[in-house]
C-alpha positions in Angstrom: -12.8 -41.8 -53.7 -15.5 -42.0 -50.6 -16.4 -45.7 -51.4 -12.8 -46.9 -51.4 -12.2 -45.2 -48.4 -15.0 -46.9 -46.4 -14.5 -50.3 -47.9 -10.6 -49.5 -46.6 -12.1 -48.4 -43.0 -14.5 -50.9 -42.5 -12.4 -54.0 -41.4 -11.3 -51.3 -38.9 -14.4 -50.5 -37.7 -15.5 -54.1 -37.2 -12.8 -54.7 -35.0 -13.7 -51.6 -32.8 -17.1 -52.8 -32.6 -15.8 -56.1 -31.5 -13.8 -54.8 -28.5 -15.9 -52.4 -27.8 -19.5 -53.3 -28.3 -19.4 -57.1 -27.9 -16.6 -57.3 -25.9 -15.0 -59.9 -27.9 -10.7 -60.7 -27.1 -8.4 -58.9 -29.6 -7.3 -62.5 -30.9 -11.0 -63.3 -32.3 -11.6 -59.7 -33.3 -8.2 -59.8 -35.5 -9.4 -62.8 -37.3 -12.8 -61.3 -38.3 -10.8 -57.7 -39.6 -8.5 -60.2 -41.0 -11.5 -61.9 -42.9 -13.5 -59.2 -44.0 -10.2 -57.3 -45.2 -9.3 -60.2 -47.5 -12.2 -60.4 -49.3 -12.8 -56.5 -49.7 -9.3 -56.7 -51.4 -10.3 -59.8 -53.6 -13.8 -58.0 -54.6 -13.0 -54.2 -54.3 -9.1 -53.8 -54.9 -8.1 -56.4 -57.4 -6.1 -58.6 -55.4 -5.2 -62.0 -55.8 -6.1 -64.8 -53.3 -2.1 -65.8 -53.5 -1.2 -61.9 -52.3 -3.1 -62.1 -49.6 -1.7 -65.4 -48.5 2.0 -64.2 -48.9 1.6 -61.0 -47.3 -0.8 -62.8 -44.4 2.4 -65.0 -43.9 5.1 -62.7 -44.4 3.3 -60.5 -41.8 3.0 -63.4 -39.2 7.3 -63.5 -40.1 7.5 -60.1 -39.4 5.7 -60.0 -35.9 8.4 -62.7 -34.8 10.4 -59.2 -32.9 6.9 -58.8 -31.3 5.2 -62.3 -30.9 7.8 -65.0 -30.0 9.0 -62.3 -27.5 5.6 -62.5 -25.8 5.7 -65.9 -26.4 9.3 -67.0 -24.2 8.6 -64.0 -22.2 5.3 -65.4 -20.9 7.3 -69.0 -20.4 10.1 -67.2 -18.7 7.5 -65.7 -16.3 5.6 -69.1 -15.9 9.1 -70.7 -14.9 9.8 -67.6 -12.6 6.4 -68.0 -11.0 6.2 -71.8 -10.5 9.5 -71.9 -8.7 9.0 -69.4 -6.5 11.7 -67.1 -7.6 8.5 -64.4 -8.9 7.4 -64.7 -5.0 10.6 -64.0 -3.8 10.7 -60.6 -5.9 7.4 -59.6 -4.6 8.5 -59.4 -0.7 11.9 -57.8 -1.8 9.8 -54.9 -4.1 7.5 -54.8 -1.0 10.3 -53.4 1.2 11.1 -50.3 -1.1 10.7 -46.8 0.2 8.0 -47.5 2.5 8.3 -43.6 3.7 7.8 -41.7 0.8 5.0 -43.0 -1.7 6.1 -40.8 -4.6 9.4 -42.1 -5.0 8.3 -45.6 -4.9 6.1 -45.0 -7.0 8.5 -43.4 -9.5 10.9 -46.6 -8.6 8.4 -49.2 -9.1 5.7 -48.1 -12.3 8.6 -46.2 -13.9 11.8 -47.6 -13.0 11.1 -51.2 -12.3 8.6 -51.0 -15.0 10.4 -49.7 -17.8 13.6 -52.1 -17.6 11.5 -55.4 -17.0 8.9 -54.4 -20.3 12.4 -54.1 -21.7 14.0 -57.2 -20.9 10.9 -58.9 -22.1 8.5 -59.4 -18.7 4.9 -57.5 -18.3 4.7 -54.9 -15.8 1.0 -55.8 -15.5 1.2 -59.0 -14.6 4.2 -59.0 -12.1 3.4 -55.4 -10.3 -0.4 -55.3 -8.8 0.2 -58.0 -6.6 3.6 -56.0 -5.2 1.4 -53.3 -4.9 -1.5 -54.7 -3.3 0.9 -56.0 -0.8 2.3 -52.4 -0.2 -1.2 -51.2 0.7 -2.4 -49.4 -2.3 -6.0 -50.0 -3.6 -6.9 -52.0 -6.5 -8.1 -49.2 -8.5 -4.7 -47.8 -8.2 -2.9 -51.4 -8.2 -4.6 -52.1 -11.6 -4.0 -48.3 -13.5 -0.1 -47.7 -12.1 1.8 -50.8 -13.8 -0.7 -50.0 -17.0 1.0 -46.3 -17.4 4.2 -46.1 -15.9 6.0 -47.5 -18.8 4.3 -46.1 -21.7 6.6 -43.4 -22.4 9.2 -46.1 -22.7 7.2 -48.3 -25.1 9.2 -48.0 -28.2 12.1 -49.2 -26.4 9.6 -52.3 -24.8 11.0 -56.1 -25.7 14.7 -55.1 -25.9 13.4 -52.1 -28.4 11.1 -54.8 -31.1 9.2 -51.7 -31.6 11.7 -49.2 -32.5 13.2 -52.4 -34.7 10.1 -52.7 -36.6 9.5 -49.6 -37.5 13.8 -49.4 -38.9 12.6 -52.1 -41.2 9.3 -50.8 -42.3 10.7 -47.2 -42.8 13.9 -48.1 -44.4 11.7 -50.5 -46.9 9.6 -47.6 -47.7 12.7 -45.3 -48.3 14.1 -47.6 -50.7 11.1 -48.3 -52.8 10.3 -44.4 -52.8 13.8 -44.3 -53.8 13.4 -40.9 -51.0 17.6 -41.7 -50.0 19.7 -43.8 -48.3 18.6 -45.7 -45.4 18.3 -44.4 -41.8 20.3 -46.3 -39.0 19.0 -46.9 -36.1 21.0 -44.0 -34.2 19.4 -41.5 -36.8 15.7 -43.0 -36.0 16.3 -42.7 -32.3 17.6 -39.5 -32.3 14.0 -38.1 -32.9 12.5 -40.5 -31.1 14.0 -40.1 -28.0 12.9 -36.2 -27.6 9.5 -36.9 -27.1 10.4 -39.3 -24.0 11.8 -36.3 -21.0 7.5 -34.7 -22.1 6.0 -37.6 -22.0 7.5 -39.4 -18.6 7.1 -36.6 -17.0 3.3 -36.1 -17.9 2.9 -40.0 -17.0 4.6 -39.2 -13.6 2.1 -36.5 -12.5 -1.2 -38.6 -13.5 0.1 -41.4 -11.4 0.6 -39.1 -8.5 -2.9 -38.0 -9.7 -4.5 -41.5 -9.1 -2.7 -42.3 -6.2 -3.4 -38.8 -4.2 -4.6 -36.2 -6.6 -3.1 -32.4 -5.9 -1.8 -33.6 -2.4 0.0 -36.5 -4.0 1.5 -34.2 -7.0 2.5 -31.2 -3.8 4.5 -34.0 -2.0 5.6 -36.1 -4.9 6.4 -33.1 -8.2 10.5 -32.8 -7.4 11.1 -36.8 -7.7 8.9 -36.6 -10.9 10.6 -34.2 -12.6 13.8 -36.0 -11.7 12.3 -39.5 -13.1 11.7 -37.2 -16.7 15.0 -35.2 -16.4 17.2 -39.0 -15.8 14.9 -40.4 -19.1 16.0 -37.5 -21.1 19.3 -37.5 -20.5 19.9 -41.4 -20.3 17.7 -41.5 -23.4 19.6 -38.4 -25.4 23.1 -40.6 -25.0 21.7 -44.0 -25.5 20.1 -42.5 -29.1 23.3 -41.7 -30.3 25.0 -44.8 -30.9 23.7 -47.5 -33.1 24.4 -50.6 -31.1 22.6 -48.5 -27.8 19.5 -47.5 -28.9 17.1 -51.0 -28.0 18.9 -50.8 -24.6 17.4 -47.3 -24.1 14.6 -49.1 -22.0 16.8 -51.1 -19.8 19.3 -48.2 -19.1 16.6 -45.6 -18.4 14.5 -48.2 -16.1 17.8 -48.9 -14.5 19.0 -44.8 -14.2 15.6 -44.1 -12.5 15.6 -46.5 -9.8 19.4 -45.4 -9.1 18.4 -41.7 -8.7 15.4 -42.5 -6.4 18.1 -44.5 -4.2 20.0 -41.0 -4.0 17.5 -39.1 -3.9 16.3 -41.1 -1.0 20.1 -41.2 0.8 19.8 -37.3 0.4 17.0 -36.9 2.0 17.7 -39.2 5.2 15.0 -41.6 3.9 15.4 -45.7 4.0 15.2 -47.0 0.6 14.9 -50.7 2.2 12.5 -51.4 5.0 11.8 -54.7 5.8 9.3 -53.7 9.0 6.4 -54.5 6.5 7.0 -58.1 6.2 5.7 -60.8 7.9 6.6 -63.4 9.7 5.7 -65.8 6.3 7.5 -63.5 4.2 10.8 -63.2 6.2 11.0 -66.9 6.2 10.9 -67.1 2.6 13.5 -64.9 2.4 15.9 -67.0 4.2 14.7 -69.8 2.4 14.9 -68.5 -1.2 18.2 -65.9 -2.1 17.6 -63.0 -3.9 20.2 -63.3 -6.2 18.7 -66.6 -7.1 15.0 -65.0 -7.6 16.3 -62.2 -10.4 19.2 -65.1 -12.1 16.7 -65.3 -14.9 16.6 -61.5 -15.7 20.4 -60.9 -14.6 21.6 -63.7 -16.9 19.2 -61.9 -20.1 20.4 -58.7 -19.2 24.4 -59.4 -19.0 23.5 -61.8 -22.2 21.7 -58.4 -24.2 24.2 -56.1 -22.9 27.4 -58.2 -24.3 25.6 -58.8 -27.9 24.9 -54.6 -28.3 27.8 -52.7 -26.4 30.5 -54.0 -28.6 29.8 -52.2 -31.3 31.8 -55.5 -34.0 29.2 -57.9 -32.3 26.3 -55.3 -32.6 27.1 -54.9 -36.3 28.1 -58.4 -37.1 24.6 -59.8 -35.8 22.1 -56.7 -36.2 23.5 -56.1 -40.0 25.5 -58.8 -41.0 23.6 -61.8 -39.3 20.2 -60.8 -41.1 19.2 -64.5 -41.7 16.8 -62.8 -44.2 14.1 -64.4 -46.0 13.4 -63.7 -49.7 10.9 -64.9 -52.1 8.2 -65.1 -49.5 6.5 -61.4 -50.0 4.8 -61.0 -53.0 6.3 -58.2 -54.2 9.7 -59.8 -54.9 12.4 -56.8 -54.1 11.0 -57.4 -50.4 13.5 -59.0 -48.2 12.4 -60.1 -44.4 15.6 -59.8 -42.1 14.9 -62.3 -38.8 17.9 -61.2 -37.1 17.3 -65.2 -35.2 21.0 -64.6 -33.1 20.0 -60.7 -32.2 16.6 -60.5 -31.5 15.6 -60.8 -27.7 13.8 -63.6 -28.0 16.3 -66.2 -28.7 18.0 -65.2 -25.3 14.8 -64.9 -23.6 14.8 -68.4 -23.8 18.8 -68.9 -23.3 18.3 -67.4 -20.1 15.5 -69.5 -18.6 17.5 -72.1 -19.4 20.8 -71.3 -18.0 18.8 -70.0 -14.4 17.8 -73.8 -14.4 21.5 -74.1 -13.5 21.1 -72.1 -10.9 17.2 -72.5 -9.3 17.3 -75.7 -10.0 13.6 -76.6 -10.4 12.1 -80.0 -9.6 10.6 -82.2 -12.3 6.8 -80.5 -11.2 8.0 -77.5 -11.4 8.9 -77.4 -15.0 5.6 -79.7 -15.5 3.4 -76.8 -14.5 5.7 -73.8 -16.4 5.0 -75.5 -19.6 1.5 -76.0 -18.4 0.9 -72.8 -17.5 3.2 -71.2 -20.7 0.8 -73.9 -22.8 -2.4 -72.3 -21.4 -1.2 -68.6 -21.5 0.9 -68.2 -24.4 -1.0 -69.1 -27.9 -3.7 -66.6 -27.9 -1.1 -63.2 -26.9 1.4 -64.8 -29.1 -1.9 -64.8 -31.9 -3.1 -61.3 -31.2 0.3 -59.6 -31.7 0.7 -61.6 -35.0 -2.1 -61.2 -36.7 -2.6 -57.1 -36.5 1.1 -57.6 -38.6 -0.7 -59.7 -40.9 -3.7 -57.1 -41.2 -1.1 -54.5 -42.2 0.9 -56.3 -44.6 -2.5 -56.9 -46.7 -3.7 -53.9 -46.3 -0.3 -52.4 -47.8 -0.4 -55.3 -50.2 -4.1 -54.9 -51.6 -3.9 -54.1 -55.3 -0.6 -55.3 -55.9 -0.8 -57.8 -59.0 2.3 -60.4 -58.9 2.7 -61.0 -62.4 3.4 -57.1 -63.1 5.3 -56.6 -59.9 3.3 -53.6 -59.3 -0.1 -52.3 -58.0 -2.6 -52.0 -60.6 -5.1 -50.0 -58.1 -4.0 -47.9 -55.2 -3.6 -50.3 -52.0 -5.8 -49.3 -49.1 -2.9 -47.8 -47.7 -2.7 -45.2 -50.5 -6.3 -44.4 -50.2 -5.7 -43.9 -46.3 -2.9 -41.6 -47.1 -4.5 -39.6 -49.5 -7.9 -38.7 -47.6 -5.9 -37.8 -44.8 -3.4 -35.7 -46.8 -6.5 -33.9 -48.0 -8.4 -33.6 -45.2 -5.6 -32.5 -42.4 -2.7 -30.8 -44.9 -1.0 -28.5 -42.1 -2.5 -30.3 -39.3 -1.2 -33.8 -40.0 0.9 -33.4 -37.0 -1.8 -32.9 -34.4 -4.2 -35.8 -35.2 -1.5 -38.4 -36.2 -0.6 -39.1 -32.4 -4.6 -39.9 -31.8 -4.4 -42.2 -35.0 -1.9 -44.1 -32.7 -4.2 -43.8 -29.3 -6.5 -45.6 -32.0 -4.0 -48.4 -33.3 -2.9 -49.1 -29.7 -6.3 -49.4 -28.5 -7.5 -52.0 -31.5 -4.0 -53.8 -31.7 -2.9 -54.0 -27.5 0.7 -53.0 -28.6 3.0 -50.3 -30.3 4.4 -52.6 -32.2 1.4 -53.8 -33.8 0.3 -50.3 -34.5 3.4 -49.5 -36.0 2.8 -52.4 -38.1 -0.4 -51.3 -39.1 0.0 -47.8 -39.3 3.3 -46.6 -40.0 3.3 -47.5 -44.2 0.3 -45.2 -44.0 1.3 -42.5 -41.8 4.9 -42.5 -43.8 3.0 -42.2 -47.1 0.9 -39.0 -45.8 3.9 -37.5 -44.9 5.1 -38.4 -48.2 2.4 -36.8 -49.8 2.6 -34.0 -47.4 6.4 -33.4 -48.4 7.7 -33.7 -45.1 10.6 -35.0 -45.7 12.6 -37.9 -44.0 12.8 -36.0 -40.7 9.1 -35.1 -40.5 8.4 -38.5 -41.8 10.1 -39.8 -38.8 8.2 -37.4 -36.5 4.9 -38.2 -37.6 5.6 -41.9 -37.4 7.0 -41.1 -33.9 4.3 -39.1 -32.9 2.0 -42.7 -34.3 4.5 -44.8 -31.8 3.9 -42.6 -29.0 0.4 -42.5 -29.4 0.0 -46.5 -29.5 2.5 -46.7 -26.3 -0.1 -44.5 -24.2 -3.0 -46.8 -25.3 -1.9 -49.2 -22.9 -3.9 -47.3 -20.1 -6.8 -48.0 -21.8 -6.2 -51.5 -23.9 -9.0 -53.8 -22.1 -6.5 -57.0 -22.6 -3.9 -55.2 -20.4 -6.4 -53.5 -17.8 -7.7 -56.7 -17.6 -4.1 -58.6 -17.3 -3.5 -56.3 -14.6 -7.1 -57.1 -12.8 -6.8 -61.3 -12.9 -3.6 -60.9 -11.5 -4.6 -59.5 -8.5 -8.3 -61.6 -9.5 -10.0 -58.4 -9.1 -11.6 -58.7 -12.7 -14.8 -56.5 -13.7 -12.6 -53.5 -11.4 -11.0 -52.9 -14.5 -13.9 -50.7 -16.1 -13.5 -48.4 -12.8 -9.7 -47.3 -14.0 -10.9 -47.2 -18.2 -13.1 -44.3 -17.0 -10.3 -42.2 -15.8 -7.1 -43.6 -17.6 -9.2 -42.5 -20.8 -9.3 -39.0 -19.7 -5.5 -39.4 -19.4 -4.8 -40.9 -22.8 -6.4 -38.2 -24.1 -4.3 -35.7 -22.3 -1.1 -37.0 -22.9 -1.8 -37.9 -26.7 -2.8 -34.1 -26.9 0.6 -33.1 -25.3 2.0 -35.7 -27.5 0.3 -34.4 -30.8 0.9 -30.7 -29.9 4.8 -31.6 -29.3 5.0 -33.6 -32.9 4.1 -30.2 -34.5 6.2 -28.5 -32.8 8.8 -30.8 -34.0 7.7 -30.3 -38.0 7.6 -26.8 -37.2 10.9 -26.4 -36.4 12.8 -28.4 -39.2 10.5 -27.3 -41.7 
């Protein structure tokens, strides 16, 4: 049993080391776990050269939610950028709520945050510039866009996440043959109660960093508010099938209209343009607003329209699968690709159709491809091959001729240490075997990739039932979202974009100290949770 187990951790392990000790990018570090996991599960676990090719493919198919997202998300942003529309956004998000940091704050990281991560854009490239222009330092330029959206993870890239783990979950259901399968509704409806805890927690340590206890006196009321709006936005948006991946864009969208009121009640401008400079107000005049966000309005009207009608919501999330079969080597598996639903396809719809309207010159769209063609390849790499590491490592032992596993997979030996080792206490450390995932991976959805088949079959063998199932897996997602305060390729996204790079180990030192925090919270909330519908 122990040597199984350490052959299964140590492709883990050499992939810490590689971030951590030698400081090697999470593309490079994924190929070595990726390497040394194949051939433990050729020497150790039985497994066939040809299964690990399937499931290393199937997995890259699978990350498509995930990678091609980053991938017309970053050209999107390139496009935005090289035409000047991204500039133009910057001196509009420099004129909000100059007089009361707190609510900017809440507006910006949280609000602003949340519904672009949504909608596909990265809050750590586009916001420590905006904030360095508002004044703030770059310690706290660099750690704000990192954790203002992490509650709001699951629901990140038009809800990939959340999507991912409906597919991996449901999969599992049906070859446990543990009921029928859970809609998405039913999945966000314990999802969604962890989010009013954890935004609010994320509110108070980004007063922390900005002021500490004289930032949290001034600043507590429109935090609460930010996690009150989340909850209930959140608790409606769960209920419906067709509403639940635009929980992210309705909540980022809910927050930055109660700031505005809560501003207007308070006698407070939410738009001061006094800041500006002469430079800036020129560019202005010269470049509409309107224009600037046509990219992002087009996607969201575009998202919106495919999910509120609940016939086109059903027609292309479950009729529309476009699934591919044969592929996996276990042959009952069935990869849905959802091409005409997932976000994206209209990612890149919408660049296209704000050409219409920006109008880019020849150069323009020169340097967006060269920039996309510089940026893109190695993100788009790193988010598919931790869904490649978890498909083997679920696949290991599995013989193809049989159409079974002759030896547990690595998975199962995962599951069953932990089932012995944490029984009652499951609860508390799964959220920290997230932290973990989203440290290792840079993303949720790669940790739910990689984790979730084991953390659904220790609750299996815990008998926790769908719900608690859910929970645990919930409690995983949660705790991958709040590694982004501490994922180096983020803090580090965050610092080149301001090219303040190296000032990123200052915030690692404190936003650790968070993680932990709110991953305890987190943890402590998940049992709770299996507590109560035990």
């Amino acid at each position: 049993m122990i040597m199984p187990l350490l052959l299964t951790l140590l492709p883990i392990a050499v992939i810490l080391c590689m971030l951590i000790i030698w400081k090697k990018p999470a593309d490079i570090s994924g190929i070595v776990g990726w390497l040394i996991l194949s051939v433990i599960a050729v020497v150790s676990f039985k497994t066939s050269p040809e299964v690990i090719a399937r499931s290393t493919v199937a997995g890259f198919i699978k990350s498509f939610p995930v990678s091609l997202i980053v991938a017309t998300s970053l050209l999107q942003m390139a496009f935005m950028e090289k035409t000047g529309a991204l500039k133009r956004v910057i001196i509009f998000m420099k004129t909000i709520s100059s007089d009361n940091k707190a609510v900017q704050i809440m507006m910006l990281s949280i609000g602003f945050g949340t519904l672009m991560v949504a909608v596909g854009a990265t809050p750590v490239s586009i916001l420590p510039p905006i904030l360095i222009a508002m004044g703030y330092t770059t310690y706290v330029s660099i750690a704000l866009p990192a954790i203002g959206y992490d509650s709001l993870c699951t629901y990140a890239l038009l809800g990939a996440p959340i999507v991912a783990f409906s597919d991996i979950a449901n999969d599992f259901i049906s070859k446990n043959n543990l009921g029928p399968e859970l809609t998405l509704a039913q999945i966000g409806s314990i999802f969604f109660m962890f989010l009013p805890v954890v935004s609010t927690m994320i509110g108070f340590c980004m007063l922390w960093i900005v002021g500490k206890w004289e930032a949290i006196k001034q600043g507590w009321l429109p935090c609460l508010i930010t996690g009150c709006v989340i909850g209930v936005v959140s608790f409606f948006t769960n209920k419906f099938e067709n509403f639940v991946t635009l929980t992210g864009v309705l909540c980022g969208l809910a927050v930055i209209l109660a700031m505005v009121i809560y501003l207007k009640a308070n006698g407070k401008k939410v738009i001061d343009r006094s800041k500006l400079t002469k430079e800036e107000i020129d560019y202005e005049k010269k470049f509409p607003l309107w224009k600037a966000f046509i990219p992002w309005v087009i996607l969201i009207v575009i998202i919106l329209g495919l999910n509120i009608p609940k016939n086109v919501f059903d027609f292309l999330y479950k009729d529309m699968t476009m699934p591919i079969i044969g592929l996996s080597a276990n042959a009952k598996d069935v990869i849905k690709t959802r091409v005409l639903w997932n976000a994206y396809t209209w990612i890149l719809v919408s660049t296209i159709l704000s050409m219409i309207f920006i109008r880019p010159k020849a150069s323009q769209v020169k340097e967006t491809l060269k920039a996309w063609g510089k940026r893109a390849p190695r993100p788009v790499f790193s988010a598919a091959i931790f869904f490649a590491i978890g498909e083997v490592m679920n696949m290991t032992g599995f013989n193809i001729a049989e159409q079974a596993y002759t030896v547990k997979s690595m998975v199962q030996v995962l599951a069953n240490a932990s089932s012995s080792a944490f029984q009652g206490a499951y609860g508390l450390v799964v959220g920290f075997i997230g932290l973990f995932g989203g440290f290792i991976t840079g993303s949720e959805a790669s940790t739910i990739a990689m984790f979730a088949k084991y953390t659904m079959t220790t609750a299996k063998e815990l008998n926790l039932g769908i719900t608690g199932l859910v929970v645990v897996t919930a409690a995983l997602a949660f705790g991958g979202g709040l590694a982004s305060v501490i994922s180096p390729a983020k803090l580090q996204n965050a610092a080149a974009s301001i090219d303040k790079l190296g000032e990123e180990n200052k915030v690692i030192r404190v936003a650790f100290v968070f993680s932990l925090i709110l991953t305890t919270v987190t943890s402590i909330f998940a049992l709770i949770l299996l507590n109560i519908i035990k």
